[in-house]
N, C-alpha and C positions, 0 to 999 in steps of 0.2 A: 509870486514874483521872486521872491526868495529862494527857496528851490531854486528856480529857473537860474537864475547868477551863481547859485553855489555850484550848480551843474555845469555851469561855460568854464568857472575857475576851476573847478576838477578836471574839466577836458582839457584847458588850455595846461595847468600844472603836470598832465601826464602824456603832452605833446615836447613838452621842455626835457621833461627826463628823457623821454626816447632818443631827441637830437643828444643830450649830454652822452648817453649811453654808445649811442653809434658814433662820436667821434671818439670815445677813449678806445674803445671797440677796435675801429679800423686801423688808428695806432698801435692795439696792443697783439692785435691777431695777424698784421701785415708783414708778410714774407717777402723771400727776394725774388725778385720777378726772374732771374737765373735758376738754370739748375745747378750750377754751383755746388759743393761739397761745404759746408763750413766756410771757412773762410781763401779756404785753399785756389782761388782765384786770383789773389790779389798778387802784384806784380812782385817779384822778388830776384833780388840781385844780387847773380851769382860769379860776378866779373872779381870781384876781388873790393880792396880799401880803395884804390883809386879807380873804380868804376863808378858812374852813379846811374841807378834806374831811372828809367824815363817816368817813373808812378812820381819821381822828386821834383820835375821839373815842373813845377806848378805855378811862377812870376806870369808867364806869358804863352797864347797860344804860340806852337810852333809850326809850318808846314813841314811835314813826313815828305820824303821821295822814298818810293818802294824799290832795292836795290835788284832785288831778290826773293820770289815768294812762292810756296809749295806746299805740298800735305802726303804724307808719311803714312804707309797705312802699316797695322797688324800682319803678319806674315800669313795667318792661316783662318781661311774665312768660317767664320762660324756663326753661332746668334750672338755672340756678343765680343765688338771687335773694339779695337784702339787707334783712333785718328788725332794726328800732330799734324794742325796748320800752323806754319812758320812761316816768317816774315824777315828780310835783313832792309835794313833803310837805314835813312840821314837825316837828320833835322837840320834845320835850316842854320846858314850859318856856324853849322857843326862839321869838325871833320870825322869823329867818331861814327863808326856802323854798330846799332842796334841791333837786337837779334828777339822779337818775342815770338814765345812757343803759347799754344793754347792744345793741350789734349784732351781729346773728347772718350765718351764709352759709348759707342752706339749699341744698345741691347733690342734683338727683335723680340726678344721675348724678359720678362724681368728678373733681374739679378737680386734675391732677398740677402743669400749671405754678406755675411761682413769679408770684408777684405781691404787691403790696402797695398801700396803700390808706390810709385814717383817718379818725375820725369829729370830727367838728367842733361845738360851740354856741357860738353869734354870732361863729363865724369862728377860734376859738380851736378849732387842729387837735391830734388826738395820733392819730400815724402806727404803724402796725402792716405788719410784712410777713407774708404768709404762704408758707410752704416745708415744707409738707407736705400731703398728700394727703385731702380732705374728701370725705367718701363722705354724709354724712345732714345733720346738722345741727351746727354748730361754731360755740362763740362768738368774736369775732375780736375784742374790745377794748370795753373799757367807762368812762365816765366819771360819777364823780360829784363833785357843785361845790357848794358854799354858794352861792345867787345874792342878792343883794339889787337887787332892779328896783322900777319902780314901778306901780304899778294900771292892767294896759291892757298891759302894756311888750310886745312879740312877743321870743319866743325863739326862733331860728335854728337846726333841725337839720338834721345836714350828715353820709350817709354816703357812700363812694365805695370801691370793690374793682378798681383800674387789669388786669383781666384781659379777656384774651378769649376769649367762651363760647359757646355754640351754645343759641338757645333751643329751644322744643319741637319746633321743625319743624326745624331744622336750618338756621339763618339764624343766622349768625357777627354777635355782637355785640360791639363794645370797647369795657369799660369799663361798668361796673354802677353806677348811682348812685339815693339815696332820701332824699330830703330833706322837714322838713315846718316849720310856722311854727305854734309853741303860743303862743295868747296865754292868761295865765291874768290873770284877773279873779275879783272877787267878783262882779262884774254876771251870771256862769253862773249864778251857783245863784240865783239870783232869777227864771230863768226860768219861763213858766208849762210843766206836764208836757206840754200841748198845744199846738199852734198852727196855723191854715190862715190863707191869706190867698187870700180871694176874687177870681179873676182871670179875665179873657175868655182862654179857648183859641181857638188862631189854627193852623190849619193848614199846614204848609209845600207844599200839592198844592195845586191838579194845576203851579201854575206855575214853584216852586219844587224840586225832587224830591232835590235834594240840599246845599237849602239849614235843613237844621236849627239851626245855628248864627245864622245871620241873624234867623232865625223866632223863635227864643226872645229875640231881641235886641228883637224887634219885639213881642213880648209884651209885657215888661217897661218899656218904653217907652211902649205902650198904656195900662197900670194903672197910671203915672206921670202921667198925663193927653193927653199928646202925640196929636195928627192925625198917625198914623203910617201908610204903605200899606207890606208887605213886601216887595213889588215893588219901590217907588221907594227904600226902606231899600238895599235889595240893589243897585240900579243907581248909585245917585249917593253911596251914602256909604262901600260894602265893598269896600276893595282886593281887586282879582284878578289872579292872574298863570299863563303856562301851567304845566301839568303837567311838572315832571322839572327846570325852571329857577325853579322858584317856593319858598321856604319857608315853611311856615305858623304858622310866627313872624309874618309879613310880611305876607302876604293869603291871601285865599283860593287853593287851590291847586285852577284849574278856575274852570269858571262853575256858580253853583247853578244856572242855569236849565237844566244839562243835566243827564241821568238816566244821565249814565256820562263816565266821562273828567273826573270832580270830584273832588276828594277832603276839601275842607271847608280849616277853618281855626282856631289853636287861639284860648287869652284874650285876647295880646296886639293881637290883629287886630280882635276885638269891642268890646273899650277906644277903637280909634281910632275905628273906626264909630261908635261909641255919642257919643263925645264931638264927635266930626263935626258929627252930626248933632242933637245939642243947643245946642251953639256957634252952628248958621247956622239953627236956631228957636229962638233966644231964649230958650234953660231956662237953668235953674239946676242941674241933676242934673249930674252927674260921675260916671264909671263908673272901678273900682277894679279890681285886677286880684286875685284873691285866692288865684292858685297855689299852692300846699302848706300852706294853712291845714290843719289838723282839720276834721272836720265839726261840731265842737261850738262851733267858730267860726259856721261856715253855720246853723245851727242858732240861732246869739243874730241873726244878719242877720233870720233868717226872724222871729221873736221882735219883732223891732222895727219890722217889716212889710215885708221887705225883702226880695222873692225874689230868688234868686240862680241865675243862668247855671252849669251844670254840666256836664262833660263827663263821662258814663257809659257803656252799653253800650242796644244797641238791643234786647239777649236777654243779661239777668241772668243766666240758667242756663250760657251760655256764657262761658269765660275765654278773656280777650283774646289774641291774638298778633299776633306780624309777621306784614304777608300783604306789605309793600312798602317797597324801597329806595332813598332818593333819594342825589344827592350833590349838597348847592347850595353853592356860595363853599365847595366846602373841607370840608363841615361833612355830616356823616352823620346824613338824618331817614329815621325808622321809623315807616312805615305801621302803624296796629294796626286790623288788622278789628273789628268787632262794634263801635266808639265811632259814639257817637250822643248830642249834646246836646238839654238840655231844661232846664226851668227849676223848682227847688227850692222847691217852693211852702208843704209844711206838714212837720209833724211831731207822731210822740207818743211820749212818752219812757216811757209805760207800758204799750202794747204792742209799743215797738220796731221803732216802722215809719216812713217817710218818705212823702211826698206829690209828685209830679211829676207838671209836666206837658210831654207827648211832643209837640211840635210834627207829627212822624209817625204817631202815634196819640191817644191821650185822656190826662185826666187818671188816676193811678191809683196807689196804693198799694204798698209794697214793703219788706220787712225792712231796718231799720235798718244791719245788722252786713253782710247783703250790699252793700248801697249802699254803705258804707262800703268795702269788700274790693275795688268794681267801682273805684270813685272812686279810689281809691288807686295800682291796676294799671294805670289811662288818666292817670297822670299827674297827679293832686289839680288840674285846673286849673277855676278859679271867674271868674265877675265879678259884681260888683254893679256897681249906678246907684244912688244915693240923692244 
């Protein structure tokens, strides 16, 4: 009988340790349910002394009105891109707009190196390292700020991940970067849900074959009233320079009149053409460069009758990659196949679709959210003339 009791009190004594054990346990081994970096999620305010972060306001709940909300993708798709969903809102009984950023690393495959990075608005950075191994999706560092700007003001977002990653094909990329320019206005929401603006389509064939760029320049030009040819546009006003020593930052890289060994040219090359060529005919138009705006920016352009030059893809259904690598002055440019401009002519915001027209094909219709996703992956880069 003895035995038998010393044996229930050895059971029951080594049932008591195991509970002790598994609650200091699960205290001392319990992680953050986020993929989070360190601490580098936590709200940080980059407004200045008389700003205060929304992470402070802790007396009272508040209700949020969402002003304004979007997401900023990596310019160049690969296995491992850079995603910024931002937010601008009000708190209640507040006249201040908030502005929080949250940027993400989506890795399709895992990132072991160390590397570090940071996300930045109007230039004001908070730096994150990352030192551990991202297999799907991890948020990397997030910021939210009181802003006080004024009606119209552009807000500057700024991510960057200093690593190097191999995109779909296996073309070694350094350095991941996604930036975009929200201007927020009341003048948005006064837009109409609809809008086209009636415009002469201009072919970039048979003389032109890989001058799409020029063509929609010559568009826009045309329906501004100008005596425009795209032939003489493309000879006398479009920097060109050869293949492998040319960047297309600069000029066209190639001649459009050939139908190989061309590779086009991006906004700031159609800004100088455009203004070129309204300087020495007497216009008064001036061409803007509208790189990393929103489309809801492009969207108030088109609104105000104002088509806008857009760099997209030639086939929607396909996502972009590198197909080709230059090195000009120093400086690493990436070829992306399937980019093809054209000119941003309508919109309707109630069945979510956008209007373009294809200098290489016709005018014609296409999802909003895809346009949006193509535009974003080639780099957000725009121009208007007005």
């Amino acid at each position: 009988m003895k035995k038998y009791l010393s044996c229930v009190l050895l059971i029951v004594l080594c049932i008591a340790c195991a509970m002790i054990f598994y609650v200091n346990a699960n205290d001392l081994f319990k992680g953050n349910d986020s993929d989070s970096i360190s601490d580098s999620s936590i709200s940080n305010d980059i407004g200045g002394s008389n700003n205060d972060s929304i992470g402070d306001t802790t007396d009272s709940v508040q209700i949020a009105t969402i002003e304004k909300e979007g997401t900023i993708l990596s310019e160049y798709y690969t296995n491992t891109n850079l995603r910024i969903e931002y937010a601008i809102y009000k708190l209640e009984n507040e006249s201040n707009l908030y502005l929080s950023c949250e940027m993400y690393l989506d890795a399709k495959s895992p990132l072991t190196s160390v590397a570090k990075g940071y996300l930045s608005v109007n230039g004001a950075k908070k730096e994150f390292t990352l030192n551990k191994m991202i297999g799907n999706t991890a948020l990397l560092t997030s910021i939210t700020s009181s802003l006080t700007f004024k009606e119209g003001e552009r807000i500057n977002i700024e991510g960057f991940l200093d690593a190097t990653v191999n995109d779909s094909f296996g073309v070694t990329l350094s350095g991941i970067k996604a930036s975009g320019t929200i201007v927020a206005s009341e003048e948005y929401k006064k837009m109409p849900t609809s809008y086209l603006i009636n415009m002469e389509h201009i072919s970039q064939y048979p003389d032109l074959p890989s001058g799409d760029e020029i063509t929609s320049l010559a568009m826009v030009l045309k329906h501004l009233g100008y005596e425009v040819d795209k032939n003489e546009l493309c000879d006398l006003y479009l920097d060109k320079g050869p293949v492998g020593f040319t960047s297309f930052y600069e000029a066209n890289v190639g001649n459009p009149r050939s139908s190989y060994n061309s590779y086009g040219c991006l906004a700031p090359v159609i800004v100088k053409a455009s203004n070129r060529f309204t300087n020495v005919n007497g216009g008064e138009h001036n061409a803007y460069d509208l790189t990393s705006y929103t489309v809801d920016a492009l969207l108030y352009e088109v609104a105000s009758g104002n088509p806008v030059i857009v760099w997209a893809c030639e086939d929607f259904d396909i996502t972009p990659s590198i197909s080709r690598i230059w090195v000009v002055d120093g400086q690493n440019l990436y070829l992306k196949s399937n980019m093809a401009t054209m000119v941003l002519v309508g919109y309707d915001l109630i069945n979510n679709t956008v209007t373009l027209s294809n200098p290489a094909g016709s005018i014609f219709e296409i999802d909003m959210s895809l346009f949006e996703t193509r535009f974003s992956e080639m780099g957000s880069y725009a121009v208007v003339v007005k």
